[in-house]
N, C-alpha and C positions, 0 to 999 in steps of 0.2 A: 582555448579550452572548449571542448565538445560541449553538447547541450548534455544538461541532467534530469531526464524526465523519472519524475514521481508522478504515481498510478494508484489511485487507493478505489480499491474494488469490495463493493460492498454489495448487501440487500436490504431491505428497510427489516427492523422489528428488532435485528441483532444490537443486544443491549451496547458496545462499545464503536458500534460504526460509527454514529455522531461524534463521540470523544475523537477517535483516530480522523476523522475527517478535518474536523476543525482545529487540531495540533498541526495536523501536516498543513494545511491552511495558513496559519501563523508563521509554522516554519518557512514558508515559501516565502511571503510578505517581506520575513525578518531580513531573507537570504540573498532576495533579486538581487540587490545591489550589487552582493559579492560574487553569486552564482552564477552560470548560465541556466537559471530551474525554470522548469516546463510542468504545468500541473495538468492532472489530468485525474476528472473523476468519473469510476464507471459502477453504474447502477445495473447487478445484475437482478431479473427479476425473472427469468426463467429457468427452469430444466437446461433445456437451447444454448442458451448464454453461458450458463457453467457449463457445459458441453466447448465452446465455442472458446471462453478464456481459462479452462481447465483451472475451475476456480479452486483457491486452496481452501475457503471458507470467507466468512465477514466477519470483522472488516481483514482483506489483506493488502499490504505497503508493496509495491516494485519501486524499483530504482534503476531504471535502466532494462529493465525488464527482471530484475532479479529483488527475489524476496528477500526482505532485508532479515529475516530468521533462520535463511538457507531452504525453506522447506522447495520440493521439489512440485514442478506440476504434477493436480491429481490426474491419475489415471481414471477414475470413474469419480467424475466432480457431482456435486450438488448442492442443494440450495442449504447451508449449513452454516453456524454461527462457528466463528474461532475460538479457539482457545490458546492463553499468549501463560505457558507455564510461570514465567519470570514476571510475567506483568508486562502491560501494554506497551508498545515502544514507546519512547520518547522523542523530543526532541535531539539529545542527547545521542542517543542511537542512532538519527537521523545524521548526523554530522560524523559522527563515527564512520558508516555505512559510507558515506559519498566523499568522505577523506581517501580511503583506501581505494577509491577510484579514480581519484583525481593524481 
């Protein structure tokens, strides 16, 4: 089984980047055993950087380089808090999401 890298791309001050950080956190923990997961967390804090990982906003989930809400790279990124219409992912999502890749 290929490696399954999760990416949680964030900025400090967006009210749910700690929440998303430390779910996907646990989820990793929970999962190593069963998974091949690879964590990876990235602090964006410039202009530059959202330039640089065509930020979708904070906090956003990859899996593999893909958002796990479908949203596409922005075209003109900035330093911008998310918004998750359905409610923040979960763990639940999380499993979801790297089921249908495995």
């Amino acid at each position: 089984m290929k490696k399954i890298k999760i990416e949680v791309q964030y900025f400090r001050g967006c009210p749910n980047s700690e929440a998303i950080n430390n779910m996907v956190k646990e989820f990793v923990d929970k999962n190593r055993e069963k998974l091949p997961l690879e964590f990876e967390e990235v602090l964006v804090e410039t202009p530059e950087e959202a330039k640089k990982y065509k930020f979708r906003g904070s906090p956003t989930i990859l899996i593999n380089g893909k958002d796990i809400e479908g949203m596409e790279e922005n075209e003109n990124p900035s330093l911008s808090c998310r918004y998750y219409p359905n409610g923040l992912p979960s763990e639940k999502d999380l499993e979801n999401f790297i089921s249908a890749l495995v």
